[in-house]
N, C-alpha and C positions, 0 to 999 in steps of 0.2 A: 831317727826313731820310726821304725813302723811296726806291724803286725801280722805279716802276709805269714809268717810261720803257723801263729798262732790258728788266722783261721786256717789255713790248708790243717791243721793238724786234725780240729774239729770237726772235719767234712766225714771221715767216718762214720765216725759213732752215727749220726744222723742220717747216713744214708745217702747223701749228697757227694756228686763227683766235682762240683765245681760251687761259688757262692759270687754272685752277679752283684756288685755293691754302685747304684747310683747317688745315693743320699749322700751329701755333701759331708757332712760327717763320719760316716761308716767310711766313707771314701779316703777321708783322711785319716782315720784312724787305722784304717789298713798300710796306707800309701805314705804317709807324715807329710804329705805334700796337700795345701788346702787349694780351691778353687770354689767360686760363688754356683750356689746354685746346684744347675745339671753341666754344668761344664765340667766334662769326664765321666770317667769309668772307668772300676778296678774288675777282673776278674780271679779270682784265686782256684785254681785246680789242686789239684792236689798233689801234684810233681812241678807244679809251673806257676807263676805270677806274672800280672798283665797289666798293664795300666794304659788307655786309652787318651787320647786328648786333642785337641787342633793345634793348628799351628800359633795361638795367640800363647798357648802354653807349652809348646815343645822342648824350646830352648831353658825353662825354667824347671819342668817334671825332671829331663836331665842333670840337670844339677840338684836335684834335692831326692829324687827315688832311687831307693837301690834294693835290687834281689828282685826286679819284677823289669821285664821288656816291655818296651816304651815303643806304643803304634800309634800315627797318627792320622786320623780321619780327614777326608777331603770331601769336596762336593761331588755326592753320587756313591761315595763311600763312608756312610755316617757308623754310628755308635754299633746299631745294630746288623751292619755288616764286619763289623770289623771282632764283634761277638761272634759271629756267627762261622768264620772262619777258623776260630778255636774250639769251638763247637764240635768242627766238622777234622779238625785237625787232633784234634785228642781222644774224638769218639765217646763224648759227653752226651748220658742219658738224662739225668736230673741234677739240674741248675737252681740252687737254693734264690732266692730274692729277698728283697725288701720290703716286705707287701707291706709294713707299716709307714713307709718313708714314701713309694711308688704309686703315681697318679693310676687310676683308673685308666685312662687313654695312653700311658705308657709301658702300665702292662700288655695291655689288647697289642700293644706295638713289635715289644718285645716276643707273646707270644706269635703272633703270624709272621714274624721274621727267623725264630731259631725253631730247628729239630733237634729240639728236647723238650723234655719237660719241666715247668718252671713253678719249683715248691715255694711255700711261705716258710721264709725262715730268718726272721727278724730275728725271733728269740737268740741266733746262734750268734749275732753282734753283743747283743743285750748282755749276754752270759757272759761271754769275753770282757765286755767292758765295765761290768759292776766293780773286777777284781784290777787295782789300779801295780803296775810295777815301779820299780825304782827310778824308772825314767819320766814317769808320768807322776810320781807325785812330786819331785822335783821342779818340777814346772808349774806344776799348782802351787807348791810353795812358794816361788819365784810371784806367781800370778798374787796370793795374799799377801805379800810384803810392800810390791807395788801399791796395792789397795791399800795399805797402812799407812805406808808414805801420803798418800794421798790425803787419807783420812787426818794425821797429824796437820798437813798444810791448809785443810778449808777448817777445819775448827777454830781459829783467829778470824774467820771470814761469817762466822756465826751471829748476827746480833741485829736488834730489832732495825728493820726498813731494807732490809736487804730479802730479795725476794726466793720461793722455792726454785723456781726455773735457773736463776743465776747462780745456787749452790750445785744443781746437777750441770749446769754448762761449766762450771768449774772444775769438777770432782773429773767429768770426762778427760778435762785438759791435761790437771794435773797427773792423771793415772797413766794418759799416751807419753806427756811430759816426761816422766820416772819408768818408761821402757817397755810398756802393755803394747801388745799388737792391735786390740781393740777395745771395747767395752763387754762383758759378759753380757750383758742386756740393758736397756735406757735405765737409768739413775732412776731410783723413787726417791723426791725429796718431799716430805709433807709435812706441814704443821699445825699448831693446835686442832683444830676441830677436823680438818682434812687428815689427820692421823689417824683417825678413825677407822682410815680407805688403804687395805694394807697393800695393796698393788695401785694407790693412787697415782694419778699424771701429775708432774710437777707442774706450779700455777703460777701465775705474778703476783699470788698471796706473798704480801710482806713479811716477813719473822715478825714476831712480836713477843715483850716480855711477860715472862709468867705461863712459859706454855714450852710444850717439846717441839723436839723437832726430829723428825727419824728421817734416816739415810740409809737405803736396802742400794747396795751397789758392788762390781767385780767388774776384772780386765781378766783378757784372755792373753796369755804367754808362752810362746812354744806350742798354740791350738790349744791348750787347756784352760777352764775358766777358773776363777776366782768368785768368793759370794759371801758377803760380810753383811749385816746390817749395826747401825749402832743411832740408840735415843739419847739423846742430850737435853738437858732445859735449857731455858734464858731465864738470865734474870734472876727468878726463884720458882718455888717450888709449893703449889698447897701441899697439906696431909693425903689429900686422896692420889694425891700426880706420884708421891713417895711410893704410899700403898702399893697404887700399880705395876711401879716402875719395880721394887723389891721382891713383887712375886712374882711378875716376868724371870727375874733373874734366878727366883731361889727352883722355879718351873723349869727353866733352862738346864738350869747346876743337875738338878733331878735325872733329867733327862740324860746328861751328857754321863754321869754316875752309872745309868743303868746299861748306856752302851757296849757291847760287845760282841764277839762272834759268836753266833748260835744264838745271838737273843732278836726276837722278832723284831720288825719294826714296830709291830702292834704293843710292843710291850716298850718299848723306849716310849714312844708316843702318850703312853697310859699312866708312866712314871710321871711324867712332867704335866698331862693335863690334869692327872690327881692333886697335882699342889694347885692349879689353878681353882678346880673344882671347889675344892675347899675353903679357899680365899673368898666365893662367892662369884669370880668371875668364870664359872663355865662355859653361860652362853656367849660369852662375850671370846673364845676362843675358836673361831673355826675354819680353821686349816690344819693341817697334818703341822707334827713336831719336825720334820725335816726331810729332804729329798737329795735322791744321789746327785753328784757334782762331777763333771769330768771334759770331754771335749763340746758337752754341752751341760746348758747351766740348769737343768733338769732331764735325767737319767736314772735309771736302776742305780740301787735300790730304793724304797722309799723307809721314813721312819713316820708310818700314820698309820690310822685306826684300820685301812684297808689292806693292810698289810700282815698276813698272818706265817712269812714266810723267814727264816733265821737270815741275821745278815751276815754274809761271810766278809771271813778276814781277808781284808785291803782293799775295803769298798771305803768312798770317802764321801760321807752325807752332812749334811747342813743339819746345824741343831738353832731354830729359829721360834721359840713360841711366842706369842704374842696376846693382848689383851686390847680390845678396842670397843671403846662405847661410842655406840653412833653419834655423830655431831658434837662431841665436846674433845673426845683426844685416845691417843690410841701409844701404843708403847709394841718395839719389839726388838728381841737380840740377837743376834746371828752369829755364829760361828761353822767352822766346817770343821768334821772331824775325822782321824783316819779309824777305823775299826780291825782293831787286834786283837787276841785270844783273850787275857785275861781285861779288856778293857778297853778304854779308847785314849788316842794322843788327838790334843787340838790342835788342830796347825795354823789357831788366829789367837796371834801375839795381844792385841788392842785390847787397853784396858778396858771393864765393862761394869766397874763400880757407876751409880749416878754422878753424872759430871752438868755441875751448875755452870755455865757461860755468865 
């Protein structure tokens, strides 16, 4: 699976004879071939595809790229000569870049080594990649299924004296365990009062009964991510733990309700914090109702207040809201969902009624 069509197709319209891709992900989302870091380089012209790399990746780019010629760099003959030669070989004026991805000292680099000129043109990945195909969302699904499996096998592992840190060193195992290439990002596992911390660090806080425990976690599959979260109790439950936990859910249901193509984020977002609002927990919500998903675990489009732009059909964003009162406990739910004309498909199976351990 790559993309070198796609962008070469969109080099027109913008004005751009070629689009210079270093960021490890544009890279692969180009190329379908991953490498850490700045290890590599695609270039896409608009008759021609390129792809760059040493010899620690030669033998592997060849077997996984295809539709773009495979050059590779040596000492003396690095990244940006090996740009520069197709540069001068195709008679390329203006070289789109990464200018959101690309270090300050890498652009300076890039430009006093090419004769051309080197435009910002993040946006021209960004646009491409909101709109997800048959290939990529297959792979996501593949990626939430993993994360479900996973999810069924630590919930038995749920219960008081057992600590947050050894629920995410779990959750990782099992997720590589069931087929992931990696992790989408470190495991949040938090409990009662650290629930609160909705990007908290997992601790050697013990579980304990009578209190939640949330679990924000995804594996990447085929390079695409996965992003689930799910709250559970121990034990039991007060009135107020229900409370919260029921209007996360009915915020969420809201939310996911109002999704569709041509509807803002701003407006998905405003569906579900309006049930919050009302419940009396507003201030207690504050991050956006959900963010794009794809070869990275935050991408175009968003579904939040800052967002006043319609989300188009086959973009696949996370519907996550959440309630958290400082220092006593915090609740939130996650799901990813694909965006279609009359509506939206969820593509996380897991159930999300309140589940007592």
């Amino acid at each position: 699976m790559n993309h070198f069509t796609q962008i070469a197709q969109a080099l027109e319209a913008r004005g751009l004879d070629a689009m210079l891709l270093t960021g490890e992900a544009n890279r692969f989302y180009a190329s379908g071939f991953h490498s850490a870091g700045t290890d590599g380089v695609a270039l896409v012209t608009r008759s021609h595809h390129y792809y760059f790399t040493d010899a620690r990746y030669t033998e592997a780019v060849g077997r996984c790229v295809r539709d773009a010629e495979l050059r590779e760099s040596k000492p003396g003959r690095g990244y940006t000569v090996l740009v520069q030669e197709v540069v001068s070989q195709e008679n390329l004026h203006r070289v789109g870049f990464e200018d959101a991805y690309m270090t300050v000292q890498d652009c300076a680099r890039y430009r006093k080594a090419l004769s051309c000129e080197l435009v910002p043109a993040t946006d021209l990945l960004t646009d491409l990649r909101r709109v997800k195909d048959a290939e990529e969302l297959d792979s996501m699904v593949q990626a939430q299924r993993i994360a479900e499996r996973a999810l069924e096998e630590i919930l038995p592992e749920i219960r008081p004296g057992v600590t947050e840190r050894e629920l995410a060193a779990k959750l990782q195992y099992l997720m590589l365990h069931f087929g992931a290439e990696d992790k989408s990002f470190d495991p949040i596992v938090v409990s009662g009062p650290n629930g609160s911390l909705p990007h908290g660090v997992p601790s050697s806080r013990e579980i304990r009964s009578g209190e939640f425990v949330t679990m924000d976690f995804g594996c990447v599959y085929h390079g695409y991510c996965s992003d689930m979260t799910r709250t559970v109790a121990v034990g039991s439950v007060t009135d107020e733990m229900r409370t919260v936990y029921e209007t996360v859910l009915a915020a969420q249901k809201a939310g996911i309700a109002a999704a569709r193509a041509g509807v803002t984020g701003r407006e998905v977002d405003g569906a579900a914090r309006k049930v919050i609002q009302e419940a009396g927990y507003g201030p207690y919500f504050g991050h956006g109702f959900g963010h794009g998903v794809g070869v990275e675990i935050h991408e175009s489009p968003s579904a939040s207040s800052a967002n006043d732009q319609p989300l188009p059909e086959g973009a696949v964003i996370s519907a996550e809201p959440g309630i958290y009162l400082p220092g006593k406990l915090g609740v939130r739910i996650e799901d990813v969902i694909l965006i279609q004309p009359k509506g939206c498909k969820n593509l996380t199976l897991a159930p999300k009624d309140l589940l007592i351990l």
